[in-house]
C-alpha positions in Angstrom: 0.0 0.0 0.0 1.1 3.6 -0.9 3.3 5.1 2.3 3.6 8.5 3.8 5.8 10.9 2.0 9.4 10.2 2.7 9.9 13.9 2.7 7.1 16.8 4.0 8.1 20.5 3.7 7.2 23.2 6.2 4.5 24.1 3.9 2.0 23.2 1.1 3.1 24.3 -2.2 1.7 24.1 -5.7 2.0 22.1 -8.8 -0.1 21.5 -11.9 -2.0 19.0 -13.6 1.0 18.9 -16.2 4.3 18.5 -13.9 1.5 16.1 -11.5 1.3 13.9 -14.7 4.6 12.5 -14.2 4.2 11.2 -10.5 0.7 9.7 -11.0 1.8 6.1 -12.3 -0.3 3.0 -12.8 1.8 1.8 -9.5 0.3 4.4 -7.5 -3.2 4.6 -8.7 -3.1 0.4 -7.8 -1.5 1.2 -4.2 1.6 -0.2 -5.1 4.0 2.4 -5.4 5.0 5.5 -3.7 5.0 9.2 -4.9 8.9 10.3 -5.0 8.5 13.2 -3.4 11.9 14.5 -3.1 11.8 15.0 -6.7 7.9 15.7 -7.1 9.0 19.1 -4.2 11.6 20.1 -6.7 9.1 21.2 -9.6 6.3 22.6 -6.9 5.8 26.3 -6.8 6.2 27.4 -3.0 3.8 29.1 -1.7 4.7 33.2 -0.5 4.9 34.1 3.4 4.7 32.3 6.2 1.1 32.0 6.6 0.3 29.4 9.4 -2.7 28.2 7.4 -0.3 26.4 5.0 1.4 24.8 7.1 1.8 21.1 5.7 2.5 19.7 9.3 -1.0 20.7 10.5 -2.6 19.5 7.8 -0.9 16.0 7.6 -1.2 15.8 11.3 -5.3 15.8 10.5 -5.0 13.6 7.7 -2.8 10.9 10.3 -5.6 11.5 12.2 -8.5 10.1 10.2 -6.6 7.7 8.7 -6.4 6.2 12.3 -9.6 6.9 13.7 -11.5 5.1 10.6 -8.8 2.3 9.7 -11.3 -0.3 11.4 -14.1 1.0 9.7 -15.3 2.0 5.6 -13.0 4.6 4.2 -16.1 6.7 3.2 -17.0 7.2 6.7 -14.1 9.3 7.6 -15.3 12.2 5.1 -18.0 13.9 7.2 -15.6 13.8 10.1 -12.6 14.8 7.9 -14.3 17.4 6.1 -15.3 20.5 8.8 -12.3 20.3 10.7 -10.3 20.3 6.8 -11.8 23.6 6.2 -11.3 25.0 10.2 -7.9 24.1 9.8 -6.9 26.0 6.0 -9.3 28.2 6.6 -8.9 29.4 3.2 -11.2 32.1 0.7 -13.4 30.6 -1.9 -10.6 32.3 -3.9 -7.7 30.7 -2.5 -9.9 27.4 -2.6 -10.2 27.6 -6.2 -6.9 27.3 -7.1 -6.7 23.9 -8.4 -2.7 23.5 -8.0 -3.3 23.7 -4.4 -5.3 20.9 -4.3 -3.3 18.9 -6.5 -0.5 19.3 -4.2 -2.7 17.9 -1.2 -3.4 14.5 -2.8 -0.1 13.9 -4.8 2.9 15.8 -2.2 1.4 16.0 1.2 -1.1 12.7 1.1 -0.8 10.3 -1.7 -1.4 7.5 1.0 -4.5 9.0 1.6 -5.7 9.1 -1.4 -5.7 5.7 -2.3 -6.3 4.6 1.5 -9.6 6.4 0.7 -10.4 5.9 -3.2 -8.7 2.3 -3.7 -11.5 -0.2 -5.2 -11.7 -3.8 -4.2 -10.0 -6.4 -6.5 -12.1 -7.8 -9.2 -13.7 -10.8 -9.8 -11.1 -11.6 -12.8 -8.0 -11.2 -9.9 -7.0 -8.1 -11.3 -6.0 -5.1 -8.6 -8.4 -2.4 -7.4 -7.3 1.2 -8.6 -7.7 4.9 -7.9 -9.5 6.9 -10.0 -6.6 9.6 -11.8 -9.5 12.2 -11.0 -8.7 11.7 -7.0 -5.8 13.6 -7.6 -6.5 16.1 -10.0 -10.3 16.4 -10.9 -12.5 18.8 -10.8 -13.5 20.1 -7.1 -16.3 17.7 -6.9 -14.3 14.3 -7.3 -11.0 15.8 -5.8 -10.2 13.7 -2.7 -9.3 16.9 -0.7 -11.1 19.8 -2.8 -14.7 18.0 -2.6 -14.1 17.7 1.4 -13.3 21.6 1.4 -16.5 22.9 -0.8 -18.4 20.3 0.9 -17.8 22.3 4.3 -18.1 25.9 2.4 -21.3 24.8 0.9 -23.2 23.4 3.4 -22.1 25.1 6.7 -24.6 27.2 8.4 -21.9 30.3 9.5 -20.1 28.8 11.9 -21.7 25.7 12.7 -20.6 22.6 10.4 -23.1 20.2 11.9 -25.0 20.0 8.4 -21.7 19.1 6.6 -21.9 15.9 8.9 -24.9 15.0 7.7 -24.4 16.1 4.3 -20.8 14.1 3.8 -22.5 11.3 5.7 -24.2 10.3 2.4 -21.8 9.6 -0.4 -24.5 10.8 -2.8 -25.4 13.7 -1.4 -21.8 14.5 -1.4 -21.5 13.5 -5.2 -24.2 15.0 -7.0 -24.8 18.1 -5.3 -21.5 19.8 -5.4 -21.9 19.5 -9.1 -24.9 22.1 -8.9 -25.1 26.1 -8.8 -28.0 25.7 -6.4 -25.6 24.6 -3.9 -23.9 27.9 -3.6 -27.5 29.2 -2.4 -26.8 28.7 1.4 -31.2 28.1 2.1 -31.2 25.6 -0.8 -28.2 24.1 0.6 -29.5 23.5 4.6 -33.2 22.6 3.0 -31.5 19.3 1.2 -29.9 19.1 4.4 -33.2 19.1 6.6 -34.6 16.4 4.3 -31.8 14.1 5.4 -32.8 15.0 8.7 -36.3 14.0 8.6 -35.8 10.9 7.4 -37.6 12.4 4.0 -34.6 12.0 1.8 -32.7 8.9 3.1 -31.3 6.1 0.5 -28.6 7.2 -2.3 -31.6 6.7 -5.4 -33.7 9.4 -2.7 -30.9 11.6 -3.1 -30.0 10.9 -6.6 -33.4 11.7 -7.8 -34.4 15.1 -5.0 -31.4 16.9 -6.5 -31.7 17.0 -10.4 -35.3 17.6 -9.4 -34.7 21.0 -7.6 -31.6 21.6 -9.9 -34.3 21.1 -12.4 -37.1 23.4 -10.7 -34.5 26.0 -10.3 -34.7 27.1 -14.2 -38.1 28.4 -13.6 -38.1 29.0 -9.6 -35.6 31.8 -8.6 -34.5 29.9 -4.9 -32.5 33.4 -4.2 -35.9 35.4 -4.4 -38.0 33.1 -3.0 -35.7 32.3 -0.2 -33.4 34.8 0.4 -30.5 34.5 2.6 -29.0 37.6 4.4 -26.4 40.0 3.1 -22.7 38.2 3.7 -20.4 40.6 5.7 -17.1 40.1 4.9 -15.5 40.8 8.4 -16.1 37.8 10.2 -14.4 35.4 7.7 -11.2 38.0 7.5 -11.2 37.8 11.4 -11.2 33.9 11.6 -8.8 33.6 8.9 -6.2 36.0 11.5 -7.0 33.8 13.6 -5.0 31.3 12.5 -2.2 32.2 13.5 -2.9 31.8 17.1 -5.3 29.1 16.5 -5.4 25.3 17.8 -5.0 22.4 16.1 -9.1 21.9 14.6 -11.0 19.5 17.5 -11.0 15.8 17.3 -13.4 15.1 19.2 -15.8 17.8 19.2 -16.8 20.0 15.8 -14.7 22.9 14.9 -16.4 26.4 14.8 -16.2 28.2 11.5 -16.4 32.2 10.8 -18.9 33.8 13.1 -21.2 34.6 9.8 -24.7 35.1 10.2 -26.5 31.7 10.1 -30.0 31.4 7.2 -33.2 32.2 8.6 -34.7 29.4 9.8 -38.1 30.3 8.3 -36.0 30.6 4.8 -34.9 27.3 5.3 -38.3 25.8 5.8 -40.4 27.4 2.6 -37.7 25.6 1.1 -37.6 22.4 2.5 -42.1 22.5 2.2 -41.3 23.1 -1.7 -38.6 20.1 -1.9 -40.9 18.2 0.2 -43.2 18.6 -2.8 -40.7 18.0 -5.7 -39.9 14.5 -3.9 -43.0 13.3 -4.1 -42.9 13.5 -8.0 -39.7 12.6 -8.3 -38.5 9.2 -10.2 -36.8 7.1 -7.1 -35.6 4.1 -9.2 -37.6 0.9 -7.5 -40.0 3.4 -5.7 -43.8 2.4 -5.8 -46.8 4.2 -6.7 -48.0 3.2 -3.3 -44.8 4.6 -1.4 -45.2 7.8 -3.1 -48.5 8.4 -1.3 
């Protein structure tokens, strides 16, 4: 199985899709081989400053973490405890968070062993080995090992309380299909697919798979923003938390994290949304659903 790094800098760096394509071997992606990272750290762009947000140490420490708090349990369990305390501990901008390089440099310098502890598939039938999707290391933001924890936590936080990203990352395809959509960036539509989950409305992976291109759907002709507005964002609290850092703790293991001290969504947004969903579920085409369950 693919080791920890043989060599960690002080801090996270950058690299791109283009120098990453050298390191990501058929060895690796099968958990065979190791990333070489004294050479991969020689082509990385290092990141200005001395920000304590990128420090690689604190961020591996996490990752060491999870990997030991879940290793008797499935992989995909460790994501919704992974995910909150990823973003508390980078606490980075949406801007910062959407450079891809950075991300890239997560999975293939800081955590290759995570990646494929993670992402590895089971052998196959035929004998041959289980492998890691290339895309775990440098897809989009959605499939990203790291990058999907991190806009998982952006998205569905409520200010500074992550308890929804549990419950969100504790379905894989909730996880999946909704950081795909636009509509998750509306902080109300967000919580209301939340609240189903909640109320044991919206509960199996085909539930899920068919609620959200439903409202994604609905959203063409329903403005969610005008019909359930969320309050004006003030920039101040996230610039505080992210000065923070610097004097911060390591994020909580056993306890959530808190987030910037933004101004949660009205609860009664929330729920005109969650009534409308409600509706949209009923009509919606659950693969192996009844006629009869519907009612």
């Amino acid at each position: 199985m693919t080791s920890r790094p043989e060599y960690l800098p002080e801090r996270l760096a950058l690299i791109s899709d283009v120098q990453a394509a050298e390191y990501i071997s058929a060895g690796l992606l099968e958990g065979r081989d190791d990333v070489p990272s004294i050479a991969l750290n020689k082509v990385t762009e290092e990141l200005p400053g001395d920000d304590a947000r990128l420090s690689l140490h604190r961020v591996r420490d996490l990752i060491d973490d999870a990997m030991t708090k879940f290793r008797d349990e499935r992989p995909t369990a460790a994501d919704a405890w992974l995910a909150p305390r990823l973003h508390e501990t980078l606490r980075l901008t949406r801007r910062e968070a959407a450079e891809k390089r950075l991300w890239t440099y997560m999975a293939l310098g800081a955590a290759p062993d995570y990646v494929v502890w993670r992402h590895l598939s089971e052998p196959k039938a035929d004998g041959s080995p289980g492998r890691v999707a290339r895309d775990k290391f440098v897809g989009p933001h959605y499939k990203q090992t790291f990058a999907r924890l991190w806009w998982a936590a952006e998205l569905f936080r409520d200010g500074s309380d992550y308890q929804p990203v549990v419950v969100a990352c504790g379905n894989q395809d909730m996880l999946n299909s909704a950081l795909r959509l636009d509509i998750a960036d509306h902080r109300p539509t967000a919580l209301a697919l939340v609240r189903l989950m909640e109320r044991g409305i919206v509960r199996t992976g085909r539930e899920v798979n068919a609620l959200t291109p439903a409202v994604n759907a609905a959203a063409a002709t329903l403005m969610y923003d005008v019909i359930a507005p969320d309050v004006e964002r003030d920039g101040e609290p996230l610039r505080d938390w992210i000065a923070g850092a610097e004097s911060a703790l390591p994020s909580p293991r056993n306890s959530l994290p808190e987030g910037p001290e933004e101004a949660a969504v009205p609860e009664e947004v929330v729920q005109r949304l969650v009534a409308h969903f409600e509706e949209l579920f009923v009509d919606a085409p659950v693969r192996g659903r009844t006629a009869e369950e519907r009612e």
